[in-house]
PABA-342531 format. One record per residue (C-alpha): x, y, z. Coordinates in Angstrom, 3 decimals. Example, Ala and Ser with C-alpha at 12.3 -4.5 7.8 and 13.67 -1.06 7.14 Angstrom:
// residues 2
<node east="12.300" north="-4.500" up="7.800"/>
<node east="13.670" north="-1.060" up="7.140"/>
//
This chain:
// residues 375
<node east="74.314" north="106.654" up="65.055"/>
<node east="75.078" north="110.155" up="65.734"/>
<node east="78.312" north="111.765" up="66.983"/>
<node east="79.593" north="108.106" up="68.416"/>
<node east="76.440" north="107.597" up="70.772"/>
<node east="73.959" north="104.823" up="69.728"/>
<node east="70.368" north="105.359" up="69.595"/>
<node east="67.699" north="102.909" up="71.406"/>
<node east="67.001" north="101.372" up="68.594"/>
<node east="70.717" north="100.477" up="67.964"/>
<node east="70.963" north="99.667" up="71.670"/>
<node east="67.927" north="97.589" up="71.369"/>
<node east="69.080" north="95.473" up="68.262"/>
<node east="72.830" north="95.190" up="69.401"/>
<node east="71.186" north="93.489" up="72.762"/>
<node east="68.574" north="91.516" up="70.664"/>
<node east="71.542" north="90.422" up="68.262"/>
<node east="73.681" north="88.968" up="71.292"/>
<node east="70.620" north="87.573" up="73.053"/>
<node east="69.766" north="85.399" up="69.765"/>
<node east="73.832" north="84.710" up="70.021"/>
<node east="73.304" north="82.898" up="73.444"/>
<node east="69.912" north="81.214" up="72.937"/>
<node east="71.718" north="79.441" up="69.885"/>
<node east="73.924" north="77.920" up="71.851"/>
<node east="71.512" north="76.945" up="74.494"/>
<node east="70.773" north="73.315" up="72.486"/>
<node east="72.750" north="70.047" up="71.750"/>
<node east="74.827" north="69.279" up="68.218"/>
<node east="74.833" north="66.671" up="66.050"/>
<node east="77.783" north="65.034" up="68.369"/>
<node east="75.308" north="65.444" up="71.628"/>
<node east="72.452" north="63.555" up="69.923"/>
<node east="74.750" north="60.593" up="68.669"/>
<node east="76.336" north="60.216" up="71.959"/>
<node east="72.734" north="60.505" up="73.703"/>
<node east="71.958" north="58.209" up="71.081"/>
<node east="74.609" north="55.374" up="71.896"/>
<node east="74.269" north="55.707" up="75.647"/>
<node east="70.685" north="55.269" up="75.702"/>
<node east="71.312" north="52.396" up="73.013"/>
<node east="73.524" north="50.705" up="76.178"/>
<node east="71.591" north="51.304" up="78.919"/>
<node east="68.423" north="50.702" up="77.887"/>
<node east="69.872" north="47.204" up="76.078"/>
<node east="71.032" north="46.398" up="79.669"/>
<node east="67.538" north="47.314" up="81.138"/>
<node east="65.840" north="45.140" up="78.372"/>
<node east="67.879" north="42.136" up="80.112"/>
<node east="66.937" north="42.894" up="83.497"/>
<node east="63.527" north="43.437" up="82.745"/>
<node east="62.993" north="40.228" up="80.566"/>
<node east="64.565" north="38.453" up="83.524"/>
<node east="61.940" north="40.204" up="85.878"/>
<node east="58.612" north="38.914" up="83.645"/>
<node east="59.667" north="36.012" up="81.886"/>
<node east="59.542" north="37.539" up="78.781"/>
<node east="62.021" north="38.613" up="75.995"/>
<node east="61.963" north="42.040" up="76.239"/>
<node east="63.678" north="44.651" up="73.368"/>
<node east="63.607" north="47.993" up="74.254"/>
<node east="65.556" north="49.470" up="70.558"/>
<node east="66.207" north="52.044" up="68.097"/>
<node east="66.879" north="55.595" up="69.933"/>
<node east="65.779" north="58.669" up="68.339"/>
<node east="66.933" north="61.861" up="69.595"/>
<node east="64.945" north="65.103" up="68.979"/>
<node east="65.024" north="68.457" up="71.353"/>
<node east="61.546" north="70.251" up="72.513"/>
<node east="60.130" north="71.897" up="75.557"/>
<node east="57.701" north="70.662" up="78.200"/>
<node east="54.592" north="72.895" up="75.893"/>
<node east="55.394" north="71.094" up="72.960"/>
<node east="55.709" north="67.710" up="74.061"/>
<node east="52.180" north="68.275" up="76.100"/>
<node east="50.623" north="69.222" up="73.008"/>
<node east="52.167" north="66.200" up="71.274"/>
<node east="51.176" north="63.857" up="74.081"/>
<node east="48.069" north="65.068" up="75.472"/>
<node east="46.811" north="61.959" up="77.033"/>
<node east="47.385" north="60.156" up="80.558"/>
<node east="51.088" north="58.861" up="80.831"/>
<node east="52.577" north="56.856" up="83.602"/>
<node east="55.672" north="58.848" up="84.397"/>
<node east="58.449" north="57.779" up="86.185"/>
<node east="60.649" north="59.915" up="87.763"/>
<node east="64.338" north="58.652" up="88.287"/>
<node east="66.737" north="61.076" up="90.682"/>
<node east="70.733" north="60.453" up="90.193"/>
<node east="71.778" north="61.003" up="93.302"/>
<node east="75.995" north="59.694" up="92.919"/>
<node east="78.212" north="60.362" up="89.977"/>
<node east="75.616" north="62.341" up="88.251"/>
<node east="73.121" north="65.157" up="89.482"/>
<node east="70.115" north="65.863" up="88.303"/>
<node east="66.847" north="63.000" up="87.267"/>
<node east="65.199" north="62.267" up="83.535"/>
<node east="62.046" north="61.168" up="83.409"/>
<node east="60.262" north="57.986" up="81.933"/>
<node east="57.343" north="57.516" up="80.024"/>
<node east="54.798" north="54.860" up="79.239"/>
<node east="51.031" north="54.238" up="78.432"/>
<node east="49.302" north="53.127" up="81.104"/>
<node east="48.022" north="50.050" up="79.242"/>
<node east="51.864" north="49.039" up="78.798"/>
<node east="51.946" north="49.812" up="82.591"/>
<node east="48.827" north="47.354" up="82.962"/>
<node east="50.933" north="44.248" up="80.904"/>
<node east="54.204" north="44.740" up="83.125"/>
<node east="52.452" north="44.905" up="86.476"/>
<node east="50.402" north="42.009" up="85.607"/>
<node east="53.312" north="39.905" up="84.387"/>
<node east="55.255" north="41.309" up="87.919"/>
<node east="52.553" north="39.713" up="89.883"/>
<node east="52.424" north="36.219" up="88.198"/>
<node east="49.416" north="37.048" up="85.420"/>
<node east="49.862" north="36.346" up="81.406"/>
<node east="49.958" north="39.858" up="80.939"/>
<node east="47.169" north="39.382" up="78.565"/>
<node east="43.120" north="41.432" up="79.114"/>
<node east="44.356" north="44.268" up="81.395"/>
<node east="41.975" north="47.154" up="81.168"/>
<node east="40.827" north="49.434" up="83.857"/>
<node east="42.518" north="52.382" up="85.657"/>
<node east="45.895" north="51.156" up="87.424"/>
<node east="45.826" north="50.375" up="91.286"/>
<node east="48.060" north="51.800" up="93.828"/>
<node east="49.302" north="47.883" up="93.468"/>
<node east="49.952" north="47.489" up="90.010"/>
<node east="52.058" north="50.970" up="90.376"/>
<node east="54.131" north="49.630" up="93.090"/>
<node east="55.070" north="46.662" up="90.655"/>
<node east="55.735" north="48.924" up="87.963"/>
<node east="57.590" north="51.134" up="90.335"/>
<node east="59.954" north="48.072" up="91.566"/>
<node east="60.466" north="47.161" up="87.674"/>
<node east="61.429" north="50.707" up="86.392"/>
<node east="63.592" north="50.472" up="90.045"/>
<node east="65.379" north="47.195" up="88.649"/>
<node east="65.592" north="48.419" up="85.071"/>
<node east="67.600" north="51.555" up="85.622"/>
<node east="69.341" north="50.375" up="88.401"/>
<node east="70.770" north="47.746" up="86.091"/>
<node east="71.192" north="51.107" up="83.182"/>
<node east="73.185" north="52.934" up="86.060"/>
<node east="75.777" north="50.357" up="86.079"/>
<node east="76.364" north="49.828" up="82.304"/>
<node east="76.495" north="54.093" up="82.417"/>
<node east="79.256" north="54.086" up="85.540"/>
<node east="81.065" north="51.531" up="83.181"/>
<node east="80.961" north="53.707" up="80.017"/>
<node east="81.778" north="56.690" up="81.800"/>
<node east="84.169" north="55.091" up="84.191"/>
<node east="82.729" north="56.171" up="87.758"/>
<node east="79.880" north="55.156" up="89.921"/>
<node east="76.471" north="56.207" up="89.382"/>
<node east="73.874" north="55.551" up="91.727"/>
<node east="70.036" north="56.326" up="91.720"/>
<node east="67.509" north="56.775" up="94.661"/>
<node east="64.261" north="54.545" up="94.251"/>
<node east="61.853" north="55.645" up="91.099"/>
<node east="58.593" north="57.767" up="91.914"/>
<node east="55.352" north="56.831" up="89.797"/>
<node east="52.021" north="58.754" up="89.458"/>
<node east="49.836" north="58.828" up="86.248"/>
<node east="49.801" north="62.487" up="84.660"/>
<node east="47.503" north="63.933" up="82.033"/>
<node east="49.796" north="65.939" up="80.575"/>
<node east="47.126" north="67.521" up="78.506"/>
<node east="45.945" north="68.765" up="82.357"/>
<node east="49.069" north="68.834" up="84.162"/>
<node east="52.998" north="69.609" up="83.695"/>
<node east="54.948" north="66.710" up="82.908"/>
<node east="57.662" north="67.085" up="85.361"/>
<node east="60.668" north="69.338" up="85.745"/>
<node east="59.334" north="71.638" up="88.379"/>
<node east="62.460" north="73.712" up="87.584"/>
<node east="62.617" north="74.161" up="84.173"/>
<node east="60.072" north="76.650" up="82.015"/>
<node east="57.563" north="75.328" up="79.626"/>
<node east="59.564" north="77.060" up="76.802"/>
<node east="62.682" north="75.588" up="78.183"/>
<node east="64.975" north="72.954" up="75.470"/>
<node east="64.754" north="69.405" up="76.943"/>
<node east="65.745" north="66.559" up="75.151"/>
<node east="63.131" north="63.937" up="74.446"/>
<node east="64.973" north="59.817" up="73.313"/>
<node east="62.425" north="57.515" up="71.997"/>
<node east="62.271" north="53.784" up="72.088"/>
<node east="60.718" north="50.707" up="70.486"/>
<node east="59.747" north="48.706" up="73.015"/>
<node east="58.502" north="45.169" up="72.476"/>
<node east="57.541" north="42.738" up="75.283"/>
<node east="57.062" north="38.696" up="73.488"/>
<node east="53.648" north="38.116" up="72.124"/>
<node east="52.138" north="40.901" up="74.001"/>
<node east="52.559" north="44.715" up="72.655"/>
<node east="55.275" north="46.600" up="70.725"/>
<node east="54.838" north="50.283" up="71.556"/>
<node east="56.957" north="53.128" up="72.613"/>
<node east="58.855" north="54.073" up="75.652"/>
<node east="60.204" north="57.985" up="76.125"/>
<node east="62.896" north="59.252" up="78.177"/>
<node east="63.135" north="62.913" up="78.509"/>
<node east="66.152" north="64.952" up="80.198"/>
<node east="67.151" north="68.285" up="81.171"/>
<node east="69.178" north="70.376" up="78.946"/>
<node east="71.880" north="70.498" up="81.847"/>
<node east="71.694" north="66.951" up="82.913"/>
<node east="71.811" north="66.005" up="78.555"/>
<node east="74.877" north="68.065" up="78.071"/>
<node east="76.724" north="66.790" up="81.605"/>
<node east="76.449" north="63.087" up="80.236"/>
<node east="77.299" north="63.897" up="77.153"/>
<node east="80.379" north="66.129" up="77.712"/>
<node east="81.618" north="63.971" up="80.319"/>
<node east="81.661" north="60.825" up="77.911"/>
<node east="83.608" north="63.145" up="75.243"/>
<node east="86.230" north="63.652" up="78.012"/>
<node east="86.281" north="60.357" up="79.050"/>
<node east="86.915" north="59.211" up="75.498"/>
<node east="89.555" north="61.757" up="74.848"/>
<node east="91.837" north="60.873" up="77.483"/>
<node east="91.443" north="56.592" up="77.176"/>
<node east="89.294" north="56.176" up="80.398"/>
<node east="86.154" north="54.506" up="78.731"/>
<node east="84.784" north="53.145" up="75.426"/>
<node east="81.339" north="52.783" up="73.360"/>
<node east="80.914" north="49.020" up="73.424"/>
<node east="79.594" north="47.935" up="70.227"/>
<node east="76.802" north="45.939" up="69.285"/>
<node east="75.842" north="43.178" up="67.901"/>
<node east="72.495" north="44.138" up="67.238"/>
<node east="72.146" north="46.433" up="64.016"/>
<node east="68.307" north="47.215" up="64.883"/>
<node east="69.181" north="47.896" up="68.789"/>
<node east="72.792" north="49.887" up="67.422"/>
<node east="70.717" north="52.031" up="64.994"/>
<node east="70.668" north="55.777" up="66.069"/>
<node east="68.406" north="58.245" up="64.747"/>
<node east="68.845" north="62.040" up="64.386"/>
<node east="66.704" north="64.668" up="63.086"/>
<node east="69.530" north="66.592" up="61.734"/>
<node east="72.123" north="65.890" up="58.607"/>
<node east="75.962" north="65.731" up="59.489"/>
<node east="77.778" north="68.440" up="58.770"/>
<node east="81.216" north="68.016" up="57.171"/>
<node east="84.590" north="70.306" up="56.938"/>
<node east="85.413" north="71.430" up="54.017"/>
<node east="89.085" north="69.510" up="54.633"/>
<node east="88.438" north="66.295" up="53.482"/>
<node east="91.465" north="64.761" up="55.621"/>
<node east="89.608" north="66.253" up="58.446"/>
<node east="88.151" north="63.904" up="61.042"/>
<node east="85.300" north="66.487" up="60.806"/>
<node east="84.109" north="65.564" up="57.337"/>
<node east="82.848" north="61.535" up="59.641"/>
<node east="79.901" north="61.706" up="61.035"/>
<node east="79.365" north="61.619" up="64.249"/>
<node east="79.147" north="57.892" up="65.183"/>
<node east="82.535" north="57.005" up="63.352"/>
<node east="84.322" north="60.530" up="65.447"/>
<node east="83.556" north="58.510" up="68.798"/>
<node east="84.654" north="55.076" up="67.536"/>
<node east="87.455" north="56.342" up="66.252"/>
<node east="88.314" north="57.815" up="69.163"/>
<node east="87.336" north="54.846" up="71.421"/>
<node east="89.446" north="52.097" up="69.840"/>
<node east="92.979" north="51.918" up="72.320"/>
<node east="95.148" north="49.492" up="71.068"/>
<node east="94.570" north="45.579" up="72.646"/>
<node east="97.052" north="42.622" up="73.485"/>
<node east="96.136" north="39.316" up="72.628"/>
<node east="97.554" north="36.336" up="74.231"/>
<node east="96.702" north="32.171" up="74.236"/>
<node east="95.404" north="31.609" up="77.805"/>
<node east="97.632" north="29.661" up="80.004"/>
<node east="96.704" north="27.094" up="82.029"/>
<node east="98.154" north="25.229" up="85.060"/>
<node east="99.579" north="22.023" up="84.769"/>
<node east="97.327" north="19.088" up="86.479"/>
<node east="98.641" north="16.764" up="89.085"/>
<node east="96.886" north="13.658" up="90.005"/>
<node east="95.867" north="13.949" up="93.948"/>
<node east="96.077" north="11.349" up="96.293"/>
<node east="92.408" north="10.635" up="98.334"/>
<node east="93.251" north="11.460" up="101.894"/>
<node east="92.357" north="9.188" up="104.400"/>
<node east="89.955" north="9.144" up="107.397"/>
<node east="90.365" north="11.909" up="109.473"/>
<node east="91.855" north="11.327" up="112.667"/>
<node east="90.526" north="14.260" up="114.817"/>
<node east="86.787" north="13.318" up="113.580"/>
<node east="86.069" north="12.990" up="117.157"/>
<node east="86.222" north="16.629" up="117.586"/>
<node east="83.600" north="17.650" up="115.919"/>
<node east="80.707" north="14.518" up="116.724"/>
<node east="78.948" north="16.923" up="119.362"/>
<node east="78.353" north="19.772" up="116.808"/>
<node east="74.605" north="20.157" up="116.682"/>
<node east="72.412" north="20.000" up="113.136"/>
<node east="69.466" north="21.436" up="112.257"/>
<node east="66.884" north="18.292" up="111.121"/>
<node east="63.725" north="19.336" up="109.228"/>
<node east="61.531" north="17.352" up="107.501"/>
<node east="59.761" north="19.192" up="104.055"/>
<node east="56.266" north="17.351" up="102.942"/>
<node east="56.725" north="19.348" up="99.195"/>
<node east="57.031" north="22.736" up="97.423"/>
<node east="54.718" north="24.941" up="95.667"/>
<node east="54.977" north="28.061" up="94.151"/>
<node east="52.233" north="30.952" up="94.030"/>
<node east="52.043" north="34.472" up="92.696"/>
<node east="52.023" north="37.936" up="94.983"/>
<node east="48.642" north="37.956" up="93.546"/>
<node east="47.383" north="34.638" up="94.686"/>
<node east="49.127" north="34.736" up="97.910"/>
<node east="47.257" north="38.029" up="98.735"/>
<node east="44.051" north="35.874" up="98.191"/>
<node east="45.213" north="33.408" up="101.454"/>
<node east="42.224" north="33.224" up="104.156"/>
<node east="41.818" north="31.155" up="106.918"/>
<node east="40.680" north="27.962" up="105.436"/>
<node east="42.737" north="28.348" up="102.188"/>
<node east="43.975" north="24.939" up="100.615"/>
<node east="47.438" north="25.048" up="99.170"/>
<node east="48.337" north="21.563" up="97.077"/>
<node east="52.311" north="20.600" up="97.348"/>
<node east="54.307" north="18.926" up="94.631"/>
<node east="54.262" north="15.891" up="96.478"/>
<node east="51.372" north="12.742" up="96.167"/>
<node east="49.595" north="11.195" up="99.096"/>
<node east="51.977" north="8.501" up="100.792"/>
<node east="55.072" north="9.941" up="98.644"/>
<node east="57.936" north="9.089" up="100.729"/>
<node east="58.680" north="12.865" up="102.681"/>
<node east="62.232" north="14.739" up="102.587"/>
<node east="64.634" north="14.975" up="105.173"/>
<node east="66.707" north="17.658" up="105.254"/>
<node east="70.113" north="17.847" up="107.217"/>
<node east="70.750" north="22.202" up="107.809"/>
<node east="68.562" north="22.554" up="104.429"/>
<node east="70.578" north="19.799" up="102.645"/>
<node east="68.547" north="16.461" up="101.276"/>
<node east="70.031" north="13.670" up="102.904"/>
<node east="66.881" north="11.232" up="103.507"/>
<node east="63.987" north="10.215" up="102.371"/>
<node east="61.376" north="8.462" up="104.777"/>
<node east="57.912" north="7.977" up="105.592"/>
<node east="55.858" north="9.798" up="108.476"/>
<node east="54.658" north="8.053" up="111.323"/>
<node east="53.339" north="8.360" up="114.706"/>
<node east="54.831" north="7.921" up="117.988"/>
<node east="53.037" north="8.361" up="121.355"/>
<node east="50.976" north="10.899" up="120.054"/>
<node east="54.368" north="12.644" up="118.249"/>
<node east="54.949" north="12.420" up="114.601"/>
<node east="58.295" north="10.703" up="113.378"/>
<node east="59.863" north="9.934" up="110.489"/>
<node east="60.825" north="6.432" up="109.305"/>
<node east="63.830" north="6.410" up="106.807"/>
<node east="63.887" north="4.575" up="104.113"/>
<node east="66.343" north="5.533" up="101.730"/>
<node east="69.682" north="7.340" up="102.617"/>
<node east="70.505" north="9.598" up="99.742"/>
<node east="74.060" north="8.049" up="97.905"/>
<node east="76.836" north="10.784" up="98.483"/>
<node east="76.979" north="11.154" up="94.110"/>
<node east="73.364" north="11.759" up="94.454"/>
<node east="74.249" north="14.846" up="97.322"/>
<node east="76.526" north="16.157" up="94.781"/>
<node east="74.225" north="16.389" up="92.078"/>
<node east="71.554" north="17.929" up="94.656"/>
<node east="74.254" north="20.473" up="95.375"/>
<node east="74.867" north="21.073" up="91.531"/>
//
């Protein structure tokens, strides 16, 4: 420096100094990645249960672990085709995170979606197969949506899911407005579909959209509006963070916990417990025939007669032709159901009357037996 003015290189290194000062702080703590951590821990426990529900399976989808990177570096670590799935937030929260799978997971959910064992998929994926896996990835987060509104304590809502199989080792992953060199955060997952394939699931989020959810839990557990459920499962509850925890140099501090214990001790209001109460019973005396039954003997019922059930797949129903046998649940000369508006109230046996088919009843169904139907 000379006489009080700076010199371009001074100039140049003051600006590089402060621009290194606001790139550090362009990133997620330790706090972030455990709350990240925990949230996709809930949601994606809750999409587990809708998905299992969805193929029959038991589905775990466990064990988050939260790392930052940019689109570049997770294309060179990934540089195969993915199935991505892009979900848009469109109430509560603003902005979308994206989901990835192989394909050949893909290939096992869409064939499980459509009735198949999920077992010898192979081949490139049909606009069909995406469509299922579309509608499951639609269920799943719609499901994760509500267990988020719940945890942050407002609605969230998402707009339907779009699909398309990327090479990322060709193509960007997604993102359109972030940079290549841009921080996203990248949570992984175990996930593990019965007797069929444990792999990996990724969900990858904006900077932005990271730090919203995460500073908007923070609040809400500050003030008493929401809580961290806990779990039950340690492998599912397990967290994992590529960083240690820092600690104060206090050690009365809350600072010196990690992370995890901060935001249950935060989220633990005090609760009342009482014995449920319940209302005394009274015996009640049958009524008796109704006298006004007269006003209602000319209201008109809907009669059908059902000769069985089946049930098919998507898949196989696709395959109907003219000429296409379907076999019911019910044998040859098996006395028919009659149904009174789509209650079973008869059983008979079909028969023919000038040219018209009838039914012949021969067994009234008991009213016991109509309650158990309707059980």
């Amino acid at each position: 420096m000379n006489e009080g003015i700076l010199s371009q290189e001074e100039i140049d290194a003051l600006l590089k100094n402060d621009l290194e000062e606001v790139n550090s702080t362009d990133s997620i703590d330790i706090m972030d990645k455990d709350i990240l951590g925990e949230m996709g821990n809930i949601s994606m426990g809750t999409a587990a249960t809708t998905l299992s529900t969805l193929l029959g399976k038991k589905v775990e989808i466990t064990t988050p672990h939260v790392e930052i990177t940019c689109k570049e570096k997770f294309r060179e670590t990934y540089p195969r085709p993915y199935v991505v799935i892009d979900v848009q937030y469109v109430d509560g929260l603003e902005g979308n995170n994206l989901l990835i799978i192989t394909p050949n997971d893909a290939a096992i959910i869409a064939d499980l979606m459509m009735g198949g064992t999920g077992e010898n998929v192979s081949g490139e994926l049909t606009e069909l197969q995406l469509s299922a896996v579309s509608e499951a990835m639609n269920q799943m987060m719609g499901s994760a949506s509500t267990s988020m509104s719940e945890v942050l304590a407002k609605t969230i809502n998402i707009s339907p899911p779009t699909i398309k199989v990327v090479d990322l080792k060709e193509e960007d992953v997604g993102f359109e407005d972030v940079s290549g060199e841009e921080i996203i955060v990248m949570i992984s997952f175990n996930l593990k579909i019965q007797g069929l394939l444990e792999s990996k699931m990724i969900q990858l989020l904006p900077l932005h959209f990271a730090k919203k959810v995460s500073s908007e839990l923070l609040r809400n557990l500050e003030a008493g509006n929401s809580t961290i459920p806990a779990t039950n499962d340690t492998e599912s509850g397990q967290v994992i963070i590529d960083e240690p925890v820092s600690k104060d140099e206090n050690p009365g501090s809350d600072y010196n916990l990690p992370a995890e214990e901060k935001i249950q001790s935060v989220s633990k209001p005090a609760v009342t417990v009482k014995p449920v109460e319940f209302a005394q019973l009274t015996p009640q005396v049958p009524a008796g025939k109704p006298q006004n039954l007269d006003l209602i003997l000319d209201v008109p019922l809907e009669i059908s007669v059902e000769l069985g059930r089946t049930n098919k797949s998507i898949e196989e129903i696709l395959k109907f032709s003219t000429g296409s046998i379907i076999e019911l649940n019910k044998l040859a000369g098996e006395p028919v159901d009659m149904l009174v508006n789509g209650k079973l109230f008869a059983k008979g046996e079909v028969v023919v009357i000038d040219e018209n088919f009838g039914v012949r009843i021969t067994d009234i169904i008991s009213p016991l037996e109509r309650v158990k139907n309707l059980q």
